[in-house]
N, CA, C and O atoms as a GROMACS GRO file, in nm:
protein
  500
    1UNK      N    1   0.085  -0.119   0.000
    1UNK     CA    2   0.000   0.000   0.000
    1UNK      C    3   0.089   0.124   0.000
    1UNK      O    4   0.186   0.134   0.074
    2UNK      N    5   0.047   0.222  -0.092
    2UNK     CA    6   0.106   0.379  -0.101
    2UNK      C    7  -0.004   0.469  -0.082
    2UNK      O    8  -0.113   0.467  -0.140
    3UNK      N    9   0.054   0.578   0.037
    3UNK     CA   10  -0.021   0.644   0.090
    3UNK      C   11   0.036   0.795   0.022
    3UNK      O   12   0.155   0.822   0.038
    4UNK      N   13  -0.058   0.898  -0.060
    4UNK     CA   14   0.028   0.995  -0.149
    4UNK      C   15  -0.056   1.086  -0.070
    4UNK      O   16  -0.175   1.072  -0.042
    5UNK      N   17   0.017   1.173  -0.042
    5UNK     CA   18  -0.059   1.300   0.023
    5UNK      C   19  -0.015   1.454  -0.065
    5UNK      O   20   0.104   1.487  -0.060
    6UNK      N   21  -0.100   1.532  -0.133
    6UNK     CA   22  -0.086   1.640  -0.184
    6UNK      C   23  -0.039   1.766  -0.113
    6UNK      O   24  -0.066   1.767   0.007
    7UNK      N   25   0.016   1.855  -0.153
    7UNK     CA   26   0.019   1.976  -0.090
    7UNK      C   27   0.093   2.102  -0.161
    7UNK      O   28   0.194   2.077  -0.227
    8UNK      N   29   0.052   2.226  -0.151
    8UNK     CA   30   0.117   2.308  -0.219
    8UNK      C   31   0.002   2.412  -0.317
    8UNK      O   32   0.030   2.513  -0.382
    9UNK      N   33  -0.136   2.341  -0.296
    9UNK     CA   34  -0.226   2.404  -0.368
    9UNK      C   35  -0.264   2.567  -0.302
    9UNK      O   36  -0.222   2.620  -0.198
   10UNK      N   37  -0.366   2.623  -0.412
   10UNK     CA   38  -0.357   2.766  -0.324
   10UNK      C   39  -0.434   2.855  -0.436
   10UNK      O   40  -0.462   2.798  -0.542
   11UNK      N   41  -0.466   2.984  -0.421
   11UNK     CA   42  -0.496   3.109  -0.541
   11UNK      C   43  -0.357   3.180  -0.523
   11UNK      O   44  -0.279   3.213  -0.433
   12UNK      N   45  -0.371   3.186  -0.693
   12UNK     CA   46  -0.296   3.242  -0.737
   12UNK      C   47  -0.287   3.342  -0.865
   12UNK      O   48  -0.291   3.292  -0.977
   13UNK      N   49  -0.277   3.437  -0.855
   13UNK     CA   50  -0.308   3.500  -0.978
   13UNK      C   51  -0.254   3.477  -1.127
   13UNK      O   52  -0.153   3.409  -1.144
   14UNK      N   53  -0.317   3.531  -1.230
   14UNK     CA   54  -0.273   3.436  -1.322
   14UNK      C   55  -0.148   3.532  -1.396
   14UNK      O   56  -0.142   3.655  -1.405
   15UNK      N   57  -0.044   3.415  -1.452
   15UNK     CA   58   0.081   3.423  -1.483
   15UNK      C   59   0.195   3.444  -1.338
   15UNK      O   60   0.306   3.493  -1.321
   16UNK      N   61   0.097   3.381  -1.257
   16UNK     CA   62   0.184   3.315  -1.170
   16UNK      C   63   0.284   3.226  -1.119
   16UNK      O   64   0.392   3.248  -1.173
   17UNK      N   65   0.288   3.124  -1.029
   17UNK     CA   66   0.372   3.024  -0.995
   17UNK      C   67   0.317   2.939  -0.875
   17UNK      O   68   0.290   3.022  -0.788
   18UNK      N   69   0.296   2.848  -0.841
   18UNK     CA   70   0.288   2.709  -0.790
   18UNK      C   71   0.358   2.618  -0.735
   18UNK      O   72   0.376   2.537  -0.826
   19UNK      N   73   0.420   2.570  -0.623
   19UNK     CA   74   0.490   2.409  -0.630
   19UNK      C   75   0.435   2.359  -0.581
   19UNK      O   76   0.412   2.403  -0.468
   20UNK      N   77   0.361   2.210  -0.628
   20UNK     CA   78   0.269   2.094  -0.556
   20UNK      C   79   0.362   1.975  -0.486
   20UNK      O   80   0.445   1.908  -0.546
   21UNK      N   81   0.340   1.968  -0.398
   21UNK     CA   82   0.430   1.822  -0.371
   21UNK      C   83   0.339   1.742  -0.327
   21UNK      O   84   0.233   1.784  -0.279
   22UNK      N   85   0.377   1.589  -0.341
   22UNK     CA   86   0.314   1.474  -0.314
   22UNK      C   87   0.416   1.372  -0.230
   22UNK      O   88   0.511   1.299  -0.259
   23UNK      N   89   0.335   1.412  -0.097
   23UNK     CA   90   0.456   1.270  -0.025
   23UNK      C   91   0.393   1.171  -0.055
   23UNK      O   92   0.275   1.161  -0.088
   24UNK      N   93   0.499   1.070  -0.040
   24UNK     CA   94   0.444   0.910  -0.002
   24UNK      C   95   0.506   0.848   0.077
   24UNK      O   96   0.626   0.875   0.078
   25UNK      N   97   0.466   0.759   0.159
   25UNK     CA   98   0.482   0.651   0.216
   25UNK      C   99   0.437   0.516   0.204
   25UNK      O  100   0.361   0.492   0.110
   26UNK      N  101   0.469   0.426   0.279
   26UNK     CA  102   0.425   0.262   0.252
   26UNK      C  103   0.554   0.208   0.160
   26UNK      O  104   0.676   0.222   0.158
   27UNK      N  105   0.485   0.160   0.109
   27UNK     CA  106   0.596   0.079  -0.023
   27UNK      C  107   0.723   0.182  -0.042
   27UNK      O  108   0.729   0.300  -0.006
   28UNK      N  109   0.811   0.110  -0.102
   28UNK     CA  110   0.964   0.195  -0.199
   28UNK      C  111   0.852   0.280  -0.258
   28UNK      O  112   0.741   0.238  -0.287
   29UNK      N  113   0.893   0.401  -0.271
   29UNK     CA  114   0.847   0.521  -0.389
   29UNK      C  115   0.956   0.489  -0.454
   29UNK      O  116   0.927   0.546  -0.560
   30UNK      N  117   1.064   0.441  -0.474
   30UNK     CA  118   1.163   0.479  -0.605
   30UNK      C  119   1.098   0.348  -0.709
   30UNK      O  120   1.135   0.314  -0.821
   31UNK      N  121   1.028   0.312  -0.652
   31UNK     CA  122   0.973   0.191  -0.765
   31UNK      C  123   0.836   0.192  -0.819
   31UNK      O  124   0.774   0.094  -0.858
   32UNK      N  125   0.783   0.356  -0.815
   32UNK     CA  126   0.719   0.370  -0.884
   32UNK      C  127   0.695   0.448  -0.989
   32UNK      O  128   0.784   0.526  -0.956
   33UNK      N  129   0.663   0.485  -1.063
   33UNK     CA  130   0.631   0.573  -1.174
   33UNK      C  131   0.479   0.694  -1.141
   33UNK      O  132   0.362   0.663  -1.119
   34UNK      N  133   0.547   0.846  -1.150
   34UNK     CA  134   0.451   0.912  -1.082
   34UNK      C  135   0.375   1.014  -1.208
   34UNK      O  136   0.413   1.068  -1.312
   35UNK      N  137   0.258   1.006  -1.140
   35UNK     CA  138   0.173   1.163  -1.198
   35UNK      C  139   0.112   1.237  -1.170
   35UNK      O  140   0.085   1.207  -1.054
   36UNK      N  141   0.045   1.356  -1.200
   36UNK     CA  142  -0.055   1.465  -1.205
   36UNK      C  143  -0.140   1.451  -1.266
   36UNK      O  144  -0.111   1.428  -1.383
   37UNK      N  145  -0.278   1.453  -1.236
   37UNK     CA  146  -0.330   1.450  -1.294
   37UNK      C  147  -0.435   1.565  -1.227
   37UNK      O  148  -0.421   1.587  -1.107
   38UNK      N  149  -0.545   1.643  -1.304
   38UNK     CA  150  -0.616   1.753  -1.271
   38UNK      C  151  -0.786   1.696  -1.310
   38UNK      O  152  -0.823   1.605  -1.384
   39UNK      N  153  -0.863   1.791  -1.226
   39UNK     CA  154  -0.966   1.770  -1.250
   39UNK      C  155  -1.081   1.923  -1.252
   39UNK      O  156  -1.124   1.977  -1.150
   40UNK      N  157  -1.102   1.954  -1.352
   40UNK     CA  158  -1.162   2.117  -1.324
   40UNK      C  159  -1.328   2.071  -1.328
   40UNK      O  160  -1.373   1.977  -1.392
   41UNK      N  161  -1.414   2.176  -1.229
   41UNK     CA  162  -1.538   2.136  -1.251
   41UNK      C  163  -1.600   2.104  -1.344
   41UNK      O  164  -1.556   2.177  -1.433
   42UNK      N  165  -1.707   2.015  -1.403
   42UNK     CA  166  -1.764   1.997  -1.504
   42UNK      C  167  -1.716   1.895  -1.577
   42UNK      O  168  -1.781   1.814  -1.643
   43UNK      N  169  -1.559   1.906  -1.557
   43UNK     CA  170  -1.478   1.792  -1.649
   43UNK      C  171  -1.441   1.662  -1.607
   43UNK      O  172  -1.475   1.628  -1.494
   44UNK      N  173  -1.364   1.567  -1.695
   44UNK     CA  174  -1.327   1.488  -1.653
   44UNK      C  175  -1.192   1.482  -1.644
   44UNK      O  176  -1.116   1.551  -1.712
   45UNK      N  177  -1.149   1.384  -1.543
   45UNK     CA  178  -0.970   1.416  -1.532
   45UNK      C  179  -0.887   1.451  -1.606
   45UNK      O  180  -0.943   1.511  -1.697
   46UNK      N  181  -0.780   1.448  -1.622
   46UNK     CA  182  -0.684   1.490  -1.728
   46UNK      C  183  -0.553   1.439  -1.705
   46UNK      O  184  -0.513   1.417  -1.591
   47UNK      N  185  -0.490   1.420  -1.796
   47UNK     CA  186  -0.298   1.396  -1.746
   47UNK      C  187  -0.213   1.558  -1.759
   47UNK      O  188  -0.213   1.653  -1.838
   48UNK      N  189  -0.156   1.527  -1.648
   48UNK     CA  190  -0.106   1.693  -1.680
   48UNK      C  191   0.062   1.623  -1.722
   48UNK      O  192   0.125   1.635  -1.827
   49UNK      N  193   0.088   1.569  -1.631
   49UNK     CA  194   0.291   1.482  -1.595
   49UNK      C  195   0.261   1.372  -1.550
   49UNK      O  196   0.162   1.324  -1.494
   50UNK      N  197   0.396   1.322  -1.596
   50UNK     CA  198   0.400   1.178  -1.539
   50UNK      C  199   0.605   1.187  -1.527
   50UNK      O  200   0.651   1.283  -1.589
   51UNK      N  201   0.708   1.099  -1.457
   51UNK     CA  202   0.763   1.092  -1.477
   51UNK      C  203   0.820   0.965  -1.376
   51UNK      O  204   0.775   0.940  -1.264
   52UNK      N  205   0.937   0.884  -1.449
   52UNK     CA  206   0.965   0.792  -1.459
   52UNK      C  207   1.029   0.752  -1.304
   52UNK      O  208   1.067   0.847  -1.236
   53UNK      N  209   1.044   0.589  -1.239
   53UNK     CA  210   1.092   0.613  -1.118
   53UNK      C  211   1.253   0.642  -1.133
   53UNK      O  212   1.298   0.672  -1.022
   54UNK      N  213   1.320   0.643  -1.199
   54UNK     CA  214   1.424   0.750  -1.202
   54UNK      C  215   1.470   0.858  -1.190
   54UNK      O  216   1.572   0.906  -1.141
   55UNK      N  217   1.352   0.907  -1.256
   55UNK     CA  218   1.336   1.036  -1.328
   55UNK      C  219   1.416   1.094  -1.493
   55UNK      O  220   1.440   1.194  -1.561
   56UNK      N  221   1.422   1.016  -1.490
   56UNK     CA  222   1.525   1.024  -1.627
   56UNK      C  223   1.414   1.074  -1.761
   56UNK      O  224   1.455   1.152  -1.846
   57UNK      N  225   1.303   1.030  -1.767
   57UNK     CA  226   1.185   1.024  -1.864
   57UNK      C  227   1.052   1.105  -1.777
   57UNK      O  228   0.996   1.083  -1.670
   58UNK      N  229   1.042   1.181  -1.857
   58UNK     CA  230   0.936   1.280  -1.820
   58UNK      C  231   0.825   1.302  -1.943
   58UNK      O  232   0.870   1.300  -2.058
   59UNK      N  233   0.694   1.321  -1.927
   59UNK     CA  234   0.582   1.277  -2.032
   59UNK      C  235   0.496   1.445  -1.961
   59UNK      O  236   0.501   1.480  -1.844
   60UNK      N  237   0.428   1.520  -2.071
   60UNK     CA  238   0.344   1.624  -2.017
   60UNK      C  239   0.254   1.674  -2.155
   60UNK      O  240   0.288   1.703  -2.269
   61UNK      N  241   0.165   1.670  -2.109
   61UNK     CA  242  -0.019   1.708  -2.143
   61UNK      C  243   0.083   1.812  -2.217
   61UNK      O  244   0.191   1.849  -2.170
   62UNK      N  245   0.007   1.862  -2.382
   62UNK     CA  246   0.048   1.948  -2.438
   62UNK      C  247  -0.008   2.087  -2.391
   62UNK      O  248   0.041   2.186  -2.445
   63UNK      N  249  -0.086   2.102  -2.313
   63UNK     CA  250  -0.135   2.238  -2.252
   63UNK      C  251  -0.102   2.302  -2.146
   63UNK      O  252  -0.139   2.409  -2.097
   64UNK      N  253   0.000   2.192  -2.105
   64UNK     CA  254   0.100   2.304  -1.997
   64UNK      C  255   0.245   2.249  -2.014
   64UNK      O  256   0.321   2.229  -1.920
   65UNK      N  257   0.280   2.222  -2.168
   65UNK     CA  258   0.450   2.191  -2.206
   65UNK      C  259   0.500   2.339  -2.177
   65UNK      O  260   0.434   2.438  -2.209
   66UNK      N  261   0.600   2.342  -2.125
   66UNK     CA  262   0.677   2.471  -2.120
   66UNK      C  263   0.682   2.557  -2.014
   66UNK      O  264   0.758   2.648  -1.978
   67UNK      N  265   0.550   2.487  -1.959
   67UNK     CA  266   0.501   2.609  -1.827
   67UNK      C  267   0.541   2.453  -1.690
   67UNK      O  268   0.621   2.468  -1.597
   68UNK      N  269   0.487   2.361  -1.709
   68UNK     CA  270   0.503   2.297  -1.561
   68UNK      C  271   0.654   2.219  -1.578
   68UNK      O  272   0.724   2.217  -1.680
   69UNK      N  273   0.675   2.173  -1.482
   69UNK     CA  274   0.785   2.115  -1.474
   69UNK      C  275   0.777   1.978  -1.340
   69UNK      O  276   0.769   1.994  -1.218
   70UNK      N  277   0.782   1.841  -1.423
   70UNK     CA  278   0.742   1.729  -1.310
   70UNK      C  279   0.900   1.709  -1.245
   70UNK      O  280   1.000   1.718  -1.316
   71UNK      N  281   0.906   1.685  -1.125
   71UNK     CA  282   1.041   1.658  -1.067
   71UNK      C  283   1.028   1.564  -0.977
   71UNK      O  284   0.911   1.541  -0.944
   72UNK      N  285   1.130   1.486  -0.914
   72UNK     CA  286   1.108   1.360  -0.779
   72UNK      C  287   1.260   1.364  -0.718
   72UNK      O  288   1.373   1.353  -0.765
   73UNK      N  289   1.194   1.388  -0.568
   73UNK     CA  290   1.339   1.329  -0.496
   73UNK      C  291   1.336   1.203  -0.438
   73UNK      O  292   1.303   1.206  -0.320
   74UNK      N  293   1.361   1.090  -0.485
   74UNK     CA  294   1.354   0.973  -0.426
   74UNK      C  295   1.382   0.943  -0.280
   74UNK      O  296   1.325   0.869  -0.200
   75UNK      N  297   1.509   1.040  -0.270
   75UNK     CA  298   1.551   1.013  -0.109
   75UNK      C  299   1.433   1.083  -0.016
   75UNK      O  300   1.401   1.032   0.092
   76UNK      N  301   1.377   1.190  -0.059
   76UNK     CA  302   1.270   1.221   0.044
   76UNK      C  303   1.120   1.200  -0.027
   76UNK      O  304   1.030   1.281  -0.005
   77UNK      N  305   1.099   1.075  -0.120
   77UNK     CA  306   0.965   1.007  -0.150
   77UNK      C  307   0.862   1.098  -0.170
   77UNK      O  308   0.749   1.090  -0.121
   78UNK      N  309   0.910   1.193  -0.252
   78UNK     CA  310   0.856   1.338  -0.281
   78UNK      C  311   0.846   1.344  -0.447
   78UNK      O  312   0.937   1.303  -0.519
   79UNK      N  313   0.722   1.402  -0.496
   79UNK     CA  314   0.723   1.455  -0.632
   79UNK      C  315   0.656   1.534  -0.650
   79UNK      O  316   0.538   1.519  -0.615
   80UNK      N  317   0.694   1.644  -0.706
   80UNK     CA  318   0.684   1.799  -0.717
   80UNK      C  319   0.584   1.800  -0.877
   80UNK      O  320   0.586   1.732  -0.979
   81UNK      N  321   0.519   1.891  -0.837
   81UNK     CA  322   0.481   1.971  -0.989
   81UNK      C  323   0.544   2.153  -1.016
   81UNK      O  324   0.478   2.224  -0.940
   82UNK      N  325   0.603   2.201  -1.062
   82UNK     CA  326   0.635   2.358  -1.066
   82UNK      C  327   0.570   2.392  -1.175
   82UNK      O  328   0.588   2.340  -1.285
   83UNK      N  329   0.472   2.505  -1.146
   83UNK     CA  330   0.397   2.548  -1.228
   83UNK      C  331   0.408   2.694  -1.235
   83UNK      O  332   0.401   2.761  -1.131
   84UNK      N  333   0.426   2.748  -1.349
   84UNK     CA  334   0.490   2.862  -1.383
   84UNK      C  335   0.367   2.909  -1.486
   84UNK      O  336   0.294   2.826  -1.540
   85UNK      N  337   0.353   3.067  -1.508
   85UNK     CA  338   0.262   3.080  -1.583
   85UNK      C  339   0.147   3.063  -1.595
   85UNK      O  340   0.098   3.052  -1.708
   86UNK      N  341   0.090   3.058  -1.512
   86UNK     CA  342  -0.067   3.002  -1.481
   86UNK      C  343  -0.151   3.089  -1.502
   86UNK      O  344  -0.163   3.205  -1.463
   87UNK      N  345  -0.246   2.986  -1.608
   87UNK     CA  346  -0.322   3.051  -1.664
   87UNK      C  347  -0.533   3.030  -1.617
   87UNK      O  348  -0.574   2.914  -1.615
   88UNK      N  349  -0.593   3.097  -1.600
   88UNK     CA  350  -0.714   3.102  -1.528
   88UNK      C  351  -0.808   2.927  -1.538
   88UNK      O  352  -0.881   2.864  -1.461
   89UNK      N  353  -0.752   2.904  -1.678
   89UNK     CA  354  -0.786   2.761  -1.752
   89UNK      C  355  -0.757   2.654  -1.656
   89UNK      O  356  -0.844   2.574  -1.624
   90UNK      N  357  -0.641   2.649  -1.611
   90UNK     CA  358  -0.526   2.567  -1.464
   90UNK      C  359  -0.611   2.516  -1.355
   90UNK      O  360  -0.600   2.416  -1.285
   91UNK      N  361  -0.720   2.634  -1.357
   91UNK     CA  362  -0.811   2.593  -1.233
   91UNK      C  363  -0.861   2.455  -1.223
   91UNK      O  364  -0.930   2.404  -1.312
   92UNK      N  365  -0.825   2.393  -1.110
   92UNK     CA  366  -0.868   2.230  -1.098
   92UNK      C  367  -0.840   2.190  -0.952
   92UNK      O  368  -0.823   2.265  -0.856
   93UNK      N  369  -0.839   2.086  -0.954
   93UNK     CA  370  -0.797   1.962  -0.855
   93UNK      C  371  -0.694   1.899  -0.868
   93UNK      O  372  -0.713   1.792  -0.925
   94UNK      N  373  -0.563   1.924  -0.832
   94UNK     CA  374  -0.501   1.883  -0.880
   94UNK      C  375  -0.425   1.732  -0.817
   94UNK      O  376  -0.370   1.757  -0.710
   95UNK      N  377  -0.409   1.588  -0.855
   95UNK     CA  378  -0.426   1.502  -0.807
   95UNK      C  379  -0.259   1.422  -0.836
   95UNK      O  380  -0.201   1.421  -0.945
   96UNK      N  381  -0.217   1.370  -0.730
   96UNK     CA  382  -0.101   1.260  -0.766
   96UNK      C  383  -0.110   1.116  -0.783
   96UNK      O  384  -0.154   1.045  -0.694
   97UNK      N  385  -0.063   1.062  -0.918
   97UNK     CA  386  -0.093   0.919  -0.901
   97UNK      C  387   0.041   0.833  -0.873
   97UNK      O  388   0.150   0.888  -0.855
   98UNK      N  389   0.025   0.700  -0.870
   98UNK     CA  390   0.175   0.640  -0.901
   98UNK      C  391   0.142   0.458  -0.943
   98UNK      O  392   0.042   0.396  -0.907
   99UNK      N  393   0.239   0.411  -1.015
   99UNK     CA  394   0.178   0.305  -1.110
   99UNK      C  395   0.283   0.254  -1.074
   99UNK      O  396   0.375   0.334  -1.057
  100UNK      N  397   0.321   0.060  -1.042
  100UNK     CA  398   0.400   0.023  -1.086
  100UNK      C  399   0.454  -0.028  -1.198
  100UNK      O  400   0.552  -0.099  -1.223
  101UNK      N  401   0.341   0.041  -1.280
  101UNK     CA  402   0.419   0.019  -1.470
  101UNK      C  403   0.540   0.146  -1.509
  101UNK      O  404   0.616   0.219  -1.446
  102UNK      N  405   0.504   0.123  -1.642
  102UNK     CA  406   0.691   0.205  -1.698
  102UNK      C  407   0.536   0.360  -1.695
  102UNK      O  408   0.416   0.335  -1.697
  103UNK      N  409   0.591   0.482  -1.691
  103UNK     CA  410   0.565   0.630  -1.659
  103UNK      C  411   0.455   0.631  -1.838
  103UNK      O  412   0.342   0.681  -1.833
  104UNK      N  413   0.487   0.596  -1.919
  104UNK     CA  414   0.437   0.621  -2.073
  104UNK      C  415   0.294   0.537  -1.986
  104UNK      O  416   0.280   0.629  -1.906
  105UNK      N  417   0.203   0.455  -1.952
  105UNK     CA  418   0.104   0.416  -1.876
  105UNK      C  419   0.027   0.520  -1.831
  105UNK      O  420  -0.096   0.528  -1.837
  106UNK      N  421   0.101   0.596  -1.787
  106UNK     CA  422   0.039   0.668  -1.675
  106UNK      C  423  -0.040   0.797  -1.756
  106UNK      O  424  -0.143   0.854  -1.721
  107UNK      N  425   0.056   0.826  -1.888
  107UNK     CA  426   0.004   0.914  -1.951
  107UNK      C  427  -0.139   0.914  -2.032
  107UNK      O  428  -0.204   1.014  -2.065
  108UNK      N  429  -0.174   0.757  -2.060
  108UNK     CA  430  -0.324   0.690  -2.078
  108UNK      C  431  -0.381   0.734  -1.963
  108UNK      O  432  -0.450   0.834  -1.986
  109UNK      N  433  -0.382   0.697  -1.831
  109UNK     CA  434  -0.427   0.716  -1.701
  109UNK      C  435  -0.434   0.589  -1.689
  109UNK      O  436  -0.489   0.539  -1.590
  110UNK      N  437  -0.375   0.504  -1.798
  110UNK     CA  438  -0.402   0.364  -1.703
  110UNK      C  439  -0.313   0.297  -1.652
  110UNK      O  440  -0.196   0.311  -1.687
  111UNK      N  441  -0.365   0.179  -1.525
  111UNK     CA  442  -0.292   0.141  -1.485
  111UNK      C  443  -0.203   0.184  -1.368
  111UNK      O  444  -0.100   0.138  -1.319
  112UNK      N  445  -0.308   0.321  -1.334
  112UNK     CA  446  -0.284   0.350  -1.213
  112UNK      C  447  -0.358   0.303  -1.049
  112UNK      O  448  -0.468   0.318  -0.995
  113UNK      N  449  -0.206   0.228  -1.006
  113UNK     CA  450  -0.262   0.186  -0.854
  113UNK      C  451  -0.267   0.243  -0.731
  113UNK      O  452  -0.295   0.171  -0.636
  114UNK      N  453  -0.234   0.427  -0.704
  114UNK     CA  454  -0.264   0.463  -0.647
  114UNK      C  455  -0.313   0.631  -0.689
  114UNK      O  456  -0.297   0.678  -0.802
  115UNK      N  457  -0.363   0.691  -0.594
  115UNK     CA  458  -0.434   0.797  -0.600
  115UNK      C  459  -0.417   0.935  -0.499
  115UNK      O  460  -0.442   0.902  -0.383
  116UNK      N  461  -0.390   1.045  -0.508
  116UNK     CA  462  -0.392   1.104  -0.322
  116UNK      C  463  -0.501   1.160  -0.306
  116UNK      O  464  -0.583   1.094  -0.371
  117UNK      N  465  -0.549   1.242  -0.257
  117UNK     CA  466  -0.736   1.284  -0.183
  117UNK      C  467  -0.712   1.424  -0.317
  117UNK      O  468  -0.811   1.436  -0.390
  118UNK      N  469  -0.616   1.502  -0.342
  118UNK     CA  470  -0.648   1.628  -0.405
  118UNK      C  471  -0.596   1.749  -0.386
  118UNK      O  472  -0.612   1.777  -0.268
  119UNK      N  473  -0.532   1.849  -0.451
  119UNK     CA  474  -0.472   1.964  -0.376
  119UNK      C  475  -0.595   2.055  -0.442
  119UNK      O  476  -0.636   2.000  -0.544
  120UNK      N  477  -0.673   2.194  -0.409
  120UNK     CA  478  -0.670   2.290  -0.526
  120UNK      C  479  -0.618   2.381  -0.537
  120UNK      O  480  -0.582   2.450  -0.441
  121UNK      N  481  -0.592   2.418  -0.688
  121UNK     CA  482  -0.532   2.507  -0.748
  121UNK      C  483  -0.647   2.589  -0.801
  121UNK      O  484  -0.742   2.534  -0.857
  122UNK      N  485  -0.637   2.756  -0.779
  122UNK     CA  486  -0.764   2.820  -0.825
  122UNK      C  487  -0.686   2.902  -0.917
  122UNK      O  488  -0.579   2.895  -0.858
  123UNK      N  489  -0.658   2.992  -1.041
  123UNK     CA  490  -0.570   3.082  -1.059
  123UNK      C  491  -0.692   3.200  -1.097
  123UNK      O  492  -0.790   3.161  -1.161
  124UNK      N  493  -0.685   3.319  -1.063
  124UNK     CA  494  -0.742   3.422  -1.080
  124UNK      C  495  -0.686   3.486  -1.196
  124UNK      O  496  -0.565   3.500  -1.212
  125UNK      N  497  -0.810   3.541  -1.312
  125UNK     CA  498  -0.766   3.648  -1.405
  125UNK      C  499  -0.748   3.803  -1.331
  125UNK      O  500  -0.712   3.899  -1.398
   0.00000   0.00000   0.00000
């Protein structure tokens, strides 16, 4: 069992900045493969990042290439989202997953075996 806990959510005005982190505990985190995924009212989830338990391979939703940035410190079972530029659209739920498949999985959404409760992210125009 992996227990992912969010944090880092908040308002923020837009063309702002963000850092989400996701602890975990339970199992090795270096043996899993992590993501983001968002959820804005009305909609259905989304992949924002995913990146590999290395970190070596990194995968991101074409609507925030350039602006977020997925990162992991294995030694402190931590994975970050940095979100730069935020735009009013951003507004969501923003959620951590982690898979023990290869990170390219995760970017389907499938094949994910864990989940954390949710951070939100609101960004104001």
């Amino acid at each position: 069992q992996v227990q992912l806990v969010e944090s880092g959510g908040g308002l923020v005005q837009a063309g702002g900045s963000l850092r989400l982190s996701c602890a975990a505990s339970g199992r090795t985190f270096s043996n899993y493969a992590m993501g983001w995924f968002r959820q804005a009212p009305g909609k259905e989830r989304e992949f924002v990042a995913a990146i590999s338990w290395s970190g070596g391979s990194t995968y991101y939703a074409d609507s925030v290439k350039g602006r977020f940035t997925i990162s992991r410190d294995n030694a402190k079972n931590t994975v970050y989202l940095q979100m730069a530029s935020l735009k009013p659209e951003d507004t969501a739920v923003y959620y951590c997953a982690a898979t023990a498949g290869p990170a390219r999985t995760v970017v389907a959404g499938q094949g994910i075996d864990y989940w954390g409760q949710g951070t939100q992210v609101t960004v104001s125009s």
